[in-house]
TORDREN-893726 format. One line per field, with one value per residue (C-alpha): residue number from 1; residue in three letters; x negated, y negated, z negated. Coordinates in nm, 4 decimals. Example, Ala and Ser with C-alpha at 12.3 -4.5 7.8 and 13.67 -1.06 7.14 Angstrom:
BEGIN
pos = 1; 2;
code = ALA; SER;
east = -1.2300; -1.3670;
north = 0.4500; 0.1060;
up = -0.7800; -0.7140;
//
This chain:
BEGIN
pos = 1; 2; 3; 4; 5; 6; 7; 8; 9; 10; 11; 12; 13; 14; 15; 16; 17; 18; 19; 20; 21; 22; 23; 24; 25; 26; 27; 28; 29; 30; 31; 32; 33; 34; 35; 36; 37; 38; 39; 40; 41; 42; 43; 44; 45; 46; 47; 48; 49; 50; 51; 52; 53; 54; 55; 56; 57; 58; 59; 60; 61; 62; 63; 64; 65; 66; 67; 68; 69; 70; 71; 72; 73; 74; 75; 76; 77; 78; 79; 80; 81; 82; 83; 84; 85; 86;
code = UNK; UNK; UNK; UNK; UNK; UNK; UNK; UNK; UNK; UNK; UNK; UNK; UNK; UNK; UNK; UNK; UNK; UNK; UNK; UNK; UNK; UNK; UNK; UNK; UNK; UNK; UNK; UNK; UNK; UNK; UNK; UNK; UNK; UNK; UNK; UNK; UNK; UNK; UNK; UNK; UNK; UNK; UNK; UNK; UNK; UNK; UNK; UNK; UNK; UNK; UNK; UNK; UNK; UNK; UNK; UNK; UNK; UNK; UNK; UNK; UNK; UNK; UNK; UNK; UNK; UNK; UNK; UNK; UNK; UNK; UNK; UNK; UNK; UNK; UNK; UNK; UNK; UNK; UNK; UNK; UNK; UNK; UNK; UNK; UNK; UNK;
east = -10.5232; -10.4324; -10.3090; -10.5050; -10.2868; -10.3048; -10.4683; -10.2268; -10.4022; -10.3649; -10.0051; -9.9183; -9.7957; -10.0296; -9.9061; -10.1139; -10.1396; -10.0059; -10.3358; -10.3061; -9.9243; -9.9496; -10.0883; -9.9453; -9.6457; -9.5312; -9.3831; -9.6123; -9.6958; -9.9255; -10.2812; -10.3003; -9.9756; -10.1465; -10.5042; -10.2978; -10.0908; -10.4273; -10.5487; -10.2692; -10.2910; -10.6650; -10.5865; -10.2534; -10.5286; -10.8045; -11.0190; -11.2211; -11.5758; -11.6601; -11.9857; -12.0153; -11.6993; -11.8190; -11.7239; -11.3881; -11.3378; -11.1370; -10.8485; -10.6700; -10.4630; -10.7339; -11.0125; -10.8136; -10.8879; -11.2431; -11.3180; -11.3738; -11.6285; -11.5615; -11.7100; -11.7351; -11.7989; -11.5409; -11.6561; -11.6955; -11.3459; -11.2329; -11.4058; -11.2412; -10.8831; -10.9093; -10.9648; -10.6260; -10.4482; -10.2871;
north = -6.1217; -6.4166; -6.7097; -7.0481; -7.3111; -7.6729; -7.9382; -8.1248; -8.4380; -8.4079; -8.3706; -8.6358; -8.8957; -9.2445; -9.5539; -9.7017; -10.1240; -10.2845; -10.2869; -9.9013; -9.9087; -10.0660; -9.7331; -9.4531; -9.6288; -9.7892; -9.5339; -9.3009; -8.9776; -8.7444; -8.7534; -8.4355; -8.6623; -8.9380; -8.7963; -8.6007; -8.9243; -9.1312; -8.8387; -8.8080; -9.2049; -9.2219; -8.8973; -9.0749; -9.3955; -9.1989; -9.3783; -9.0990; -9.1947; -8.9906; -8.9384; -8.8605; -8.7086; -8.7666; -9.1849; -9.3511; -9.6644; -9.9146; -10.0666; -10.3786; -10.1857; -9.9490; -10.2611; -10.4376; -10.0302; -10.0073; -10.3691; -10.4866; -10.2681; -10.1270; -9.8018; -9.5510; -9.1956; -8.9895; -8.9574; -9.3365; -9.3171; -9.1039; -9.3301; -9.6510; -9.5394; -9.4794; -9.7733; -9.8748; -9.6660; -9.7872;
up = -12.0256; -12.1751; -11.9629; -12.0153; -12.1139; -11.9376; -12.1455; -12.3195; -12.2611; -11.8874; -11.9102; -12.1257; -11.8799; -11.8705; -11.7534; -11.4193; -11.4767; -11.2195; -10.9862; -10.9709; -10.9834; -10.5965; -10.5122; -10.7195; -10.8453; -11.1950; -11.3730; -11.6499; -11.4515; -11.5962; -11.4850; -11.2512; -11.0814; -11.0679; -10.9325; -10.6311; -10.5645; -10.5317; -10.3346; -10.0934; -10.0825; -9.9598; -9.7055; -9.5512; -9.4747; -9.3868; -9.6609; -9.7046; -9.5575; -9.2409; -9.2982; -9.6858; -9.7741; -10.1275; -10.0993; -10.0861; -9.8791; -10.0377; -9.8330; -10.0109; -10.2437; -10.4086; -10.3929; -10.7578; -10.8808; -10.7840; -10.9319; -10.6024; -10.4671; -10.1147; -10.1779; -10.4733; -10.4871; -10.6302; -10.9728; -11.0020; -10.8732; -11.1243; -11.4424; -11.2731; -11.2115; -11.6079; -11.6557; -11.5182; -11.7772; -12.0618;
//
């Protein structure tokens, strides 16, 4: 069987703007980098709501990537992290 190749576009490093940079860091990572930095971020500060694992609590450095909400679910995570990339 044939083995499935990665998506290109997922390894192509992106460059985080300096709002997401304060979390993951500022040099271009690919995105499957980037989304296990963030994740590994939110784990280390427990910003993973306790009740619905499905929301991430912002803390000061991740509120500048949510546009200043406190709380978004992960998908909404995902669509405003991408916004950070340039």
């Amino acid at each position: 069987m044939a083995k499935r190749k990665p998506n290109a576009a997922f390894l192509k490093p992106v460059q985080p703007d300096e709002a997401l940079a304060a979390v993951v860091g500022s040099k271009p990572l690919p995105r499957t980098d980037l989304t296990k930095k963030l994740w590994d971020y939110i784990k280390k500060n427990g910003l993973q709501d306790k009740k619905v694992r499905t929301q991430i609590n912002a803390d000061d450095k991740l509120k500048p990537v949510f546009n200043g909400k406190k709380s978004v679910s992960m998908f909404e995570m995902t669509k405003l992290v991408s916004g950070h990339l340039t």
